[in-house]
KELUMKE-575954 format. One line per 10 residues: number of its first residue (from 0); their letters; for each residue x, y, z of N, C-alpha, C. Coordinates in steps of 0.1 Angstrom, whole numbers. Atoms other than C-alpha are relative to their C-alpha. Layout:
residues N
NUM	A	X,Y,Z,X,Y,Z,X,Y,Z; ...
end
This chain:
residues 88
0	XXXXXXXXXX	-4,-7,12,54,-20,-261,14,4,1; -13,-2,0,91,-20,-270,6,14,2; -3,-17,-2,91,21,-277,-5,5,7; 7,-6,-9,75,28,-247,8,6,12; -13,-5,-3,94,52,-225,-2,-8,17; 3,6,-12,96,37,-187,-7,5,7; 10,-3,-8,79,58,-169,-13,2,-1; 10,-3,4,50,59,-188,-7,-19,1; 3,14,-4,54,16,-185,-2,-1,13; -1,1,-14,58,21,-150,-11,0,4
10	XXXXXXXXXX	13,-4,-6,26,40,-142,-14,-4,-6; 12,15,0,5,16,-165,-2,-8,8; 1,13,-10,15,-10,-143,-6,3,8; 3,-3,-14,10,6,-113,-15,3,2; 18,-8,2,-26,20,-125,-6,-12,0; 2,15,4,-33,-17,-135,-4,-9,10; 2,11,-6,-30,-31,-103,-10,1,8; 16,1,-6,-57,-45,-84,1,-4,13; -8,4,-21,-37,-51,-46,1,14,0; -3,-12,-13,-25,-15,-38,-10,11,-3
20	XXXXXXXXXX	8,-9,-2,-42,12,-27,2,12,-4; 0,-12,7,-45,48,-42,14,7,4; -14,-9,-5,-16,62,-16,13,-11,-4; -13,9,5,9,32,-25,0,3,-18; -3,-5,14,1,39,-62,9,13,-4; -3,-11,0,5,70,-59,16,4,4; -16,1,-5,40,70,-42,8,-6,-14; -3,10,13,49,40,-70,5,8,-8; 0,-11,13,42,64,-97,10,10,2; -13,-9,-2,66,93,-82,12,-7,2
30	XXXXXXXXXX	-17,9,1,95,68,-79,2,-6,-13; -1,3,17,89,59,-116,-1,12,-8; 0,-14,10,86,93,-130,14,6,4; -17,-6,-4,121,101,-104,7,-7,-9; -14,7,2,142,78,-118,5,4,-16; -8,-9,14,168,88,-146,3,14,-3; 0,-16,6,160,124,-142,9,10,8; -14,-10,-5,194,133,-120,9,-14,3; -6,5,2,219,121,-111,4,-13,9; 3,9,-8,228,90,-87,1,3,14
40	XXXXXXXXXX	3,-10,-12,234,108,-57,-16,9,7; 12,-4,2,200,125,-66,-12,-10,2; 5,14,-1,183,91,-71,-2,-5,15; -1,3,-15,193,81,-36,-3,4,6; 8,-6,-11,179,107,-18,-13,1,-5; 14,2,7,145,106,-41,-2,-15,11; 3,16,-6,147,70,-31,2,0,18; -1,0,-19,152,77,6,-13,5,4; 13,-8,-7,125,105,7,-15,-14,-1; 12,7,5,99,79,-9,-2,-10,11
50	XXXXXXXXXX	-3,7,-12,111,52,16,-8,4,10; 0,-8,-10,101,72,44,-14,-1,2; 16,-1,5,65,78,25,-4,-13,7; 8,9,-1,62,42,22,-7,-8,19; -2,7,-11,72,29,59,-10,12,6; 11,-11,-11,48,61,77,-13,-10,-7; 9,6,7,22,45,52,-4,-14,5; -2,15,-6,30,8,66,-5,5,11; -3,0,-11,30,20,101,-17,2,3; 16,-1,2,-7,36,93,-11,-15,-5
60	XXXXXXXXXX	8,9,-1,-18,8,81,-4,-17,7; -1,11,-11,-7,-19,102,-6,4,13; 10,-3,-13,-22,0,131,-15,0,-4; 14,-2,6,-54,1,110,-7,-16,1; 1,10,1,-52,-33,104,-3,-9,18; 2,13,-14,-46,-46,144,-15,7,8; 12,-11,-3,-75,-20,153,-16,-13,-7; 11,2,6,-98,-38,125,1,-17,9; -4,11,-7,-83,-74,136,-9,-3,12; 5,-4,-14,-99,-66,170,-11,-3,2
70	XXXXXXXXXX	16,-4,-1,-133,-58,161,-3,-13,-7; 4,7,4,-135,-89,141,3,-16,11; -3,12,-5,-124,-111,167,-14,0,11; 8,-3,-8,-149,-96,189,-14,-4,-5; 9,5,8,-174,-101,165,-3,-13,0; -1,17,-2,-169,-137,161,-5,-8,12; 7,5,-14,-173,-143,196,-13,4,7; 14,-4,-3,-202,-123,199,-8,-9,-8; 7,10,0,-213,-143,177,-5,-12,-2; 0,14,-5,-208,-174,186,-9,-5,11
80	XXXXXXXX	3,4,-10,-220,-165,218,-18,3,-1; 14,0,6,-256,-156,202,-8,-10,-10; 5,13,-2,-258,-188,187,-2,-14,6; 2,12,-11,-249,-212,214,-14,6,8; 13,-5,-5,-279,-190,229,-10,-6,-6; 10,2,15,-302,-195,197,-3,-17,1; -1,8,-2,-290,-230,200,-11,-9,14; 5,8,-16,-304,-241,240,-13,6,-1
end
């Protein structure tokens, strides 16, 4: 919609999507409601603080991720090794 103000396009999108998770939305959406509403100086430090959000956010979930990683590799070979059994 052409008269649509941006931050109101922003956080359709962001509500919209079907990849990120409620806390990356959620961040999203505060960096689309910040923007415009000081001045660029202002902007830059919004956009720092958010940064910050997202990379602790990353760090959480890439540890979540080599954690899950782990348990599926183990898995695998468990059960592999309950079919070569099944198998003989």
């Amino acid at each position: 919609n052409s008269g649509e103000k941006f931050a109101n396009a922003w956080e359709n999108a962001i509500k919209n999507d079907t990849v990120l998770g409620e806390e990356e939305k959620s961040i999203l959406i505060c960096v689309g409601n910040s923007i415009g509403r000081s001045n660029t100086d202002g902007q830059l430090s919004m956009l720092s603080v958010h940064r910050q959000s997202i990379e602790k956010l990353y760090e959480n979930i890439s540890r979540e991720n080599l954690g899950k990683g782990k348990l599926y590799r183990s898995l695998g070979v468990l059960a592999g090794v309950f079919i070569s059994v099944m198998i003989v």
